[in-house]
Backbone as a ProteinNet text record, in pm:
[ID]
protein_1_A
[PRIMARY]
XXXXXXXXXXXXXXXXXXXXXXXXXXXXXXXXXXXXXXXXXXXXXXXXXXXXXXXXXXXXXXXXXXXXXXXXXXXXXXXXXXXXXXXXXXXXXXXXXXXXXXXXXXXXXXXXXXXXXXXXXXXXXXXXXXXXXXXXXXXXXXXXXXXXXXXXXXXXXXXXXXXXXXXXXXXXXXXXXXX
[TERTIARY]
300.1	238.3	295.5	197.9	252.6	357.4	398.4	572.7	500.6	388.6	326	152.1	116.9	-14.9	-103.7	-244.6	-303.5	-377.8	-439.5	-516.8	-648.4	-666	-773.7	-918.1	-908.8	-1007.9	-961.4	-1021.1	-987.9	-1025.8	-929.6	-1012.5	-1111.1	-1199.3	-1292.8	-1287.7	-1211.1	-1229.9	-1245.1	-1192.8	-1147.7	-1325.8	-1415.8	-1533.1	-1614	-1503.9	-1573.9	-1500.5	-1449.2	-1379.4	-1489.9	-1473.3	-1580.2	-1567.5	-1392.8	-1393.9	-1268	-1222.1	-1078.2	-994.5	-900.7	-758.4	-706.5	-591	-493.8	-427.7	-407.4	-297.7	-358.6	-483	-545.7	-569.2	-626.8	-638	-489.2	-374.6	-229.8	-228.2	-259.9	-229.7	-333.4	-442.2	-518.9	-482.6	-368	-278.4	-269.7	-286.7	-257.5	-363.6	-495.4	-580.4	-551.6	-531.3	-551.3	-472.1	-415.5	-324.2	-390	-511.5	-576.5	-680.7	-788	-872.5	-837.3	-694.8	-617.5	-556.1	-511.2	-462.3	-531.3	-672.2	-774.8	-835.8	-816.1	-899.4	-827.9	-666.4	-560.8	-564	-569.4	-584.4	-727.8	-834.7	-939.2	-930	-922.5	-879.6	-802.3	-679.9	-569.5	-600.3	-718.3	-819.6	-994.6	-970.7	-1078.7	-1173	-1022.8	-1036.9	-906.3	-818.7	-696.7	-734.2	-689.1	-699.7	-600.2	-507.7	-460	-553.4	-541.7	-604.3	-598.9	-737.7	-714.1	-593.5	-592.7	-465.5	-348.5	-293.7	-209.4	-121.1	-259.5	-215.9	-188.2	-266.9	-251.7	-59	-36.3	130.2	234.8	189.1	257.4	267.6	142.2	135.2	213	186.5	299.7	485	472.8	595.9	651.4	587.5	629.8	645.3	539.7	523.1	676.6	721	804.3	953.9	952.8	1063.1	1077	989	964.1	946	961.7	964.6	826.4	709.8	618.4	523.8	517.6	417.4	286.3	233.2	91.4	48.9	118.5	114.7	72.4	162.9	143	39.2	16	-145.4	-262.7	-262.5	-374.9	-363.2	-334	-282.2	-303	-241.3	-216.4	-346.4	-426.3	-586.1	-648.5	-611.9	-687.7	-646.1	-524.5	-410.6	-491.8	-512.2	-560.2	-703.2	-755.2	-897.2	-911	-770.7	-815.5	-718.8	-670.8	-614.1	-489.4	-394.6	-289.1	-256.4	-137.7	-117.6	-31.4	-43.3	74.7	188.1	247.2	355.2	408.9	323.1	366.7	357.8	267.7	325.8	469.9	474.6	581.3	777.9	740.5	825.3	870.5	696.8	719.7	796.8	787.3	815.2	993.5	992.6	1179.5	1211.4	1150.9	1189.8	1197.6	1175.5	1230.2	1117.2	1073.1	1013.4	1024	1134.9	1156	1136.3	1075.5	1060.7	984.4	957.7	867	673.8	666.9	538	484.4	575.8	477.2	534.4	427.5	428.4	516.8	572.3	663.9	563.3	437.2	387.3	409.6	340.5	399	506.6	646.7	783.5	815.4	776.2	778.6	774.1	588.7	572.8	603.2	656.8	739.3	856.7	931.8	1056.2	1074.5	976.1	946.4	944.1	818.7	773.3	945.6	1010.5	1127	1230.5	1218.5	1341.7	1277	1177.8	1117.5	1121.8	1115.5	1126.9	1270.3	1349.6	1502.7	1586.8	1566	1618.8	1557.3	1442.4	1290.6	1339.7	1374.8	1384.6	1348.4	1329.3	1376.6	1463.1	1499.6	1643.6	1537.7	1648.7	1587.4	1506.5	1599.2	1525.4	1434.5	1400.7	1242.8	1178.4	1171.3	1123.7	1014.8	1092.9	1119.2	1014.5	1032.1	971.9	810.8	812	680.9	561.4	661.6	588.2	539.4	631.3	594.2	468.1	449.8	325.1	205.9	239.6	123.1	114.1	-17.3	-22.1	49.4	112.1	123.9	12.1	-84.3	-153.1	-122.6	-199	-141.8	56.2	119.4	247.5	229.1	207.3	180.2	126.3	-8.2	-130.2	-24.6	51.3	156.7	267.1	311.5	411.6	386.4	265.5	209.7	148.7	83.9	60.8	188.4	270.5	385.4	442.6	435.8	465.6	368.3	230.1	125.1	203	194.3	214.2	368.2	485.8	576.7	554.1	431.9	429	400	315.6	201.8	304	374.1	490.9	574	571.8	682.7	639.9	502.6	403.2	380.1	399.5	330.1	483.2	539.9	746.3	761.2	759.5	827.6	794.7	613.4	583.3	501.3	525.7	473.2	364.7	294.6	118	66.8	-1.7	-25.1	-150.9	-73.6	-171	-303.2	-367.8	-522.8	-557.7	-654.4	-707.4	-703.3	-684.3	-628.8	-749.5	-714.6	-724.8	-878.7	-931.2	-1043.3	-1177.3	-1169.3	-1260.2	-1308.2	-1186.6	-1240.8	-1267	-1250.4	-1284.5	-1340.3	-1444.1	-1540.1	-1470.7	-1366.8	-1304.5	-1209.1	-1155.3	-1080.7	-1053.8	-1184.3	-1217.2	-1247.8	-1240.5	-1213.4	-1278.8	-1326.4	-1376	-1313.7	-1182.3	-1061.7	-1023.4	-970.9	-935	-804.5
-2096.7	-2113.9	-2010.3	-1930.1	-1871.9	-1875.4	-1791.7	-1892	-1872.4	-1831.5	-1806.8	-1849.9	-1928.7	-1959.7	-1799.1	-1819.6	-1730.5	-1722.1	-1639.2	-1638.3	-1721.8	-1749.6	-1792.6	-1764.4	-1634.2	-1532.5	-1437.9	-1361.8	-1264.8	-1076.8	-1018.1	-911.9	-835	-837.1	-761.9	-626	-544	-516.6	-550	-694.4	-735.1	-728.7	-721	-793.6	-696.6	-524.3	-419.2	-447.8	-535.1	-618.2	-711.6	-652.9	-730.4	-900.1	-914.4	-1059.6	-1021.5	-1115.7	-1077.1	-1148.2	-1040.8	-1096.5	-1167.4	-1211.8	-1249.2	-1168.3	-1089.6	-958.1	-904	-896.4	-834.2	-934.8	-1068.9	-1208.5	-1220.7	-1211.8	-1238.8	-1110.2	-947.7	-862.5	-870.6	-936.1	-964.5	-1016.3	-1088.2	-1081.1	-979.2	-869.3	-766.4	-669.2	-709.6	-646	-480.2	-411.9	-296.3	-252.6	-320.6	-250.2	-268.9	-375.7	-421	-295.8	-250.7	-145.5	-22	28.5	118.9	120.9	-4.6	-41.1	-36	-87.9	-103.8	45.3	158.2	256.7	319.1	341.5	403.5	342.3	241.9	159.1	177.1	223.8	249.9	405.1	499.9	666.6	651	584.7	558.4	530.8	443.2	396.8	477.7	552.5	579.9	770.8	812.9	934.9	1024	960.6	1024.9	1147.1	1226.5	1330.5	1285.7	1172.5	1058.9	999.9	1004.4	954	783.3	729.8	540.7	489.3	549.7	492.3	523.3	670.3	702.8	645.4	615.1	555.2	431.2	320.1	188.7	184.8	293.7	270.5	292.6	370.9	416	224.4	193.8	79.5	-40.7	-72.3	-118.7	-96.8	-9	79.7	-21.1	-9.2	-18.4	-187.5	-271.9	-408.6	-468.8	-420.8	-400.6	-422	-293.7	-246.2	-350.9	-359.1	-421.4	-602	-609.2	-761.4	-847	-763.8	-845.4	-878.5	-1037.8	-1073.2	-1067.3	-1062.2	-1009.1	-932.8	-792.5	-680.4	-655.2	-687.1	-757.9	-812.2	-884.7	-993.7	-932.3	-855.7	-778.2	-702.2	-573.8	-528	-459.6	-557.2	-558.6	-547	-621.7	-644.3	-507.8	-483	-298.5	-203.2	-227	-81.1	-105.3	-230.7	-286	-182.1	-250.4	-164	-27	46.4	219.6	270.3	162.2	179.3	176	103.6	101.9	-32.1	45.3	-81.2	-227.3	-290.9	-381.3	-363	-234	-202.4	-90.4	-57.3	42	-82.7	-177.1	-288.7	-352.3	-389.3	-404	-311.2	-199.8	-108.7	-105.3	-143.8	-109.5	-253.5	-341.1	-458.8	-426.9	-363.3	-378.5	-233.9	-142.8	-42.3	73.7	53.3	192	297.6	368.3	463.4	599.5	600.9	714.8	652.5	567.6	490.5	583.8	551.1	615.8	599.2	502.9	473.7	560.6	647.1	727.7	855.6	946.5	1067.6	1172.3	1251.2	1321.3	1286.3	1318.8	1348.7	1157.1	1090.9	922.2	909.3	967.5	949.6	992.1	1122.1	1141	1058.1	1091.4	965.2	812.8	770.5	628.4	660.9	716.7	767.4	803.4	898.7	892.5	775.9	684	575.5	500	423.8	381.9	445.1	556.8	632	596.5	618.9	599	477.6	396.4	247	184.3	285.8	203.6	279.5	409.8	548.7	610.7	581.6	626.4	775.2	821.6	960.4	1004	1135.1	1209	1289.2	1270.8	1375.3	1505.8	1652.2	1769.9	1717.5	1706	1727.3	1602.3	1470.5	1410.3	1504.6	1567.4	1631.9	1736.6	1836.9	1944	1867.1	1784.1	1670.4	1682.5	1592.2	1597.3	1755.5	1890.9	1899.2	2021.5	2005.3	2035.8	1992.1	1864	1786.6	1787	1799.9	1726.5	1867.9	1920.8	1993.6	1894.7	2019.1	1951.5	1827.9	1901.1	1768.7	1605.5	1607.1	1497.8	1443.4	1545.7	1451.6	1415.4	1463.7	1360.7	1251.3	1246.8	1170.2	1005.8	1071.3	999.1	921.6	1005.2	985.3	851.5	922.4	850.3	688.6	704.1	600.6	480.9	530.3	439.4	391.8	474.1	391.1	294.9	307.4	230.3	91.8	75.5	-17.6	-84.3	-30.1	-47.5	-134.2	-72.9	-165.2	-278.9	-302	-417.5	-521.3	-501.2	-517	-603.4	-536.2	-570	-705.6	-667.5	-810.9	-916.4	-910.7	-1015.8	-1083	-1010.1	-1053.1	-1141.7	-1062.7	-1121.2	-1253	-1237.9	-1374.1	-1450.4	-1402.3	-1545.9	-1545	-1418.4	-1451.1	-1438.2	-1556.3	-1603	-1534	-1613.6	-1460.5	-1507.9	-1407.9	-1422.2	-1434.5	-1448.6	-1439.3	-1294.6	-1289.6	-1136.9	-1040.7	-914.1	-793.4	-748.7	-781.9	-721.6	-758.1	-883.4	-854	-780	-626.2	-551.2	-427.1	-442.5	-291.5	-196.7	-241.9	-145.4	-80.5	-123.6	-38.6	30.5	72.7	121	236.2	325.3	446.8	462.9	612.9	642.3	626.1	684.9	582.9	592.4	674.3	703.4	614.5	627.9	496.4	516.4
493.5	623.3	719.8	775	912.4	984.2	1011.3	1146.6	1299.6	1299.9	1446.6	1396.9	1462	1433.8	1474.6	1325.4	1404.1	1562.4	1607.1	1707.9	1703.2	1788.4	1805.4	1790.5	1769.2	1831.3	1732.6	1661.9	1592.2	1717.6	1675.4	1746.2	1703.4	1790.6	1762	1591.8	1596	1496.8	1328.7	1342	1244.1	1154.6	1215.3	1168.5	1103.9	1117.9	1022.9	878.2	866	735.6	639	540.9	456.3	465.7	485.4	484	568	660.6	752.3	696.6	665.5	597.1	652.5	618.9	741.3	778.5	710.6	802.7	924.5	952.5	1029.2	1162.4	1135.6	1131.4	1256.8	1183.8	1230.5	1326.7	1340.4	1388.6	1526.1	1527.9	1622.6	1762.3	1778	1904.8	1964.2	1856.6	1965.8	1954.9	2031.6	1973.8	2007.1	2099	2098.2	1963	1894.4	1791.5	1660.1	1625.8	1527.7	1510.7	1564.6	1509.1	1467.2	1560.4	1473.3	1348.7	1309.9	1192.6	1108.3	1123.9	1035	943.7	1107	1087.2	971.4	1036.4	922.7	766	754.9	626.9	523.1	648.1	567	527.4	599.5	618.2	461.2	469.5	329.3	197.5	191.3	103.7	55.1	166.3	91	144	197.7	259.1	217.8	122.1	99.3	-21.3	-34.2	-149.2	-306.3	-253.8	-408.8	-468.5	-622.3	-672.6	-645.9	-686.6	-657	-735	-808.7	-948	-855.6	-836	-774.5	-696.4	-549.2	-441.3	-464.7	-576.8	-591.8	-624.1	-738.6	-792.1	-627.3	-588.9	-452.2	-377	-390	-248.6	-342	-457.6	-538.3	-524	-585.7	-506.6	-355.8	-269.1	-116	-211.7	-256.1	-240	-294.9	-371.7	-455.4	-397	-319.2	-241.6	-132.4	-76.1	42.5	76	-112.8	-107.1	-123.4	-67.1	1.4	-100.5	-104.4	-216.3	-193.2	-53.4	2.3	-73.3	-55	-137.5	-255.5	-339	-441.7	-519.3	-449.6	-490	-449.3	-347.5	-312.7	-408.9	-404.7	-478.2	-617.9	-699.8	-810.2	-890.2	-891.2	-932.9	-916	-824.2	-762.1	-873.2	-905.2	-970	-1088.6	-1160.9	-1327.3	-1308.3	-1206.6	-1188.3	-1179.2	-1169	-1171.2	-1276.3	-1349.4	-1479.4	-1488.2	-1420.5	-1412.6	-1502.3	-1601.9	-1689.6	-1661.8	-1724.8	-1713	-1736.4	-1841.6	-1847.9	-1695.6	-1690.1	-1526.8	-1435.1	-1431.6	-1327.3	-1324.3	-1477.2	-1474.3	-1443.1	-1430.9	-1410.7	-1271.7	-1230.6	-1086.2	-1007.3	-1063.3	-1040.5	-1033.1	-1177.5	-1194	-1126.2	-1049.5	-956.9	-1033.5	-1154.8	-1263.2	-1227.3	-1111.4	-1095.9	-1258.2	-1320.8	-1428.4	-1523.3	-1562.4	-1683.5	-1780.7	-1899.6	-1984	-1992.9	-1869.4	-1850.9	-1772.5	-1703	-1571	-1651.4	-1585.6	-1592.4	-1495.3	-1480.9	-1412.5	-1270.9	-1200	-1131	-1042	-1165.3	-1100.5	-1061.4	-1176.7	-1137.4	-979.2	-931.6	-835.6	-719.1	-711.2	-607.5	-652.2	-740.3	-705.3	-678.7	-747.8	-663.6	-540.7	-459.7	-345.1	-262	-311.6	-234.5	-209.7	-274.9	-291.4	-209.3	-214.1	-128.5	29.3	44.9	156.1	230.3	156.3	172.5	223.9	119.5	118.5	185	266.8	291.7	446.4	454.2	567.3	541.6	472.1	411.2	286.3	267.7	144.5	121.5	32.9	0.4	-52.7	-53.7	-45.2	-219.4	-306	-449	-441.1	-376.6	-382.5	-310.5	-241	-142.1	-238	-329.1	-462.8	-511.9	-557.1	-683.1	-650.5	-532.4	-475.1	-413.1	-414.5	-399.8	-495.2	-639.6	-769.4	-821	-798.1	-794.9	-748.8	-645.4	-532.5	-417.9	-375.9	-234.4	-145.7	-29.9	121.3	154.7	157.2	216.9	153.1	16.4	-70.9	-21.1	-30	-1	130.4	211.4	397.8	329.1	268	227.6	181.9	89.5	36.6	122.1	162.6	313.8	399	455.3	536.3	432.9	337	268	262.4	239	208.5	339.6	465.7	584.1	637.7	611	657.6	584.9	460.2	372.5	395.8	388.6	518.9	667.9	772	839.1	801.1	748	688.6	641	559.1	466.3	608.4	734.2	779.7	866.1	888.9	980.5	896.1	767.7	665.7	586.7	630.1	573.2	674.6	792.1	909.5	978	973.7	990.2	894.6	774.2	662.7	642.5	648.5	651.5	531.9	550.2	419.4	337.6	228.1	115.8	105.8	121.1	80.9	-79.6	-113.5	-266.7	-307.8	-429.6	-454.4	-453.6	-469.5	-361.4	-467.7	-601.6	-592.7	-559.9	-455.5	-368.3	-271	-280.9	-179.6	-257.5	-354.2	-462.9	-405.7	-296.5	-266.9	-111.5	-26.9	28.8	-40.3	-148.8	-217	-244.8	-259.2	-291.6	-426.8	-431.1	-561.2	-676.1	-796.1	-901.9	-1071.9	-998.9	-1132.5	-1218.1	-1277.9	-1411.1	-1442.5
[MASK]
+++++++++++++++++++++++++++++++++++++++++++++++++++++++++++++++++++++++++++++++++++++++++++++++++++++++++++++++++++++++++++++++++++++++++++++++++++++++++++++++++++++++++++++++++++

């Protein structure tokens, strides 16, 4: 249960939402801060130059780090859907970003995501890593991905908001059509 009831009133943006979460739902107190959130989250999903697979291990990654079972449950269903296995879920679960399930380019950005999480930095060689990998743009893309998910992480920790039904009912904000 919540530790702050929701609003009463959802804000207005919430209703370009196929169905309103609660995260959004709970962030609606403050509405001027809800349609921005929304916009960034959709931009992240479905305007990023990461692949859907990619970004799903990344937002894992944060769920991970960050504790948050929201995350998680949304989530998780999405990553299966752009081909992310159960053994890379599971990795990501136990933090092993270098495991033998990801590829140098995954190792990266989970290693990244994690440092980011547990650090709000990169050290020079994640830094190297990522951008062996990935263009400039893609690592911001990344960057920035993992702080969005971070905040979210921090509104849905902090006050208990409760989990919705899991995340592939939104497949179709997602992007992407990678495997």
């Amino acid at each position: 249960m919540a530790r702050i009831p929701y609003p009463e009133r959802d804000a207005d943006a919430v209703a370009r939402l196929p169905v309103p979460l609660n995260a959004f739902r709970m962030l609606s107190h403050a509405p001027p801060l809800t349609g921005p959130a929304i916009d960034l989250g959709m931009a992240v999903l479905g305007e990023s130059t990461l692949s859907a697979r990619l970004r799903e291990l990344v937002i894992l990654a944060v769920a991970a780090g960050t504790e948050c079972e929201y995350e998680a449950v949304q989530h998780g269903p999405v990553a299966l859907h752009f081909g992310v296995t159960p053994e890379q879920l599971a990795a990501i679960a136990e933090r092993r970003p270098d495991g033998p399930e990801f590829d140098a380019a995954e190792s990266a950005a989970l290693g990244a995501a994690f440092e980011l999480v547990s650090r709000h930095t990169l050290t020079e060689e994640t830094l190297t890593a990522l951008r062996a990998a990935f263009t400039d743009r893609q690592v911001v893309e990344l960057v920035t991905t993992v702080g969005y998910y971070v905040m979210l992480a921090g509104l849905m920790n902090g006050l208990a908001v409760d989990i919705d039904p899991s995340g592939e009912r939104f497949l179709g904000l997602s992007g992407g059509e990678d495997g």
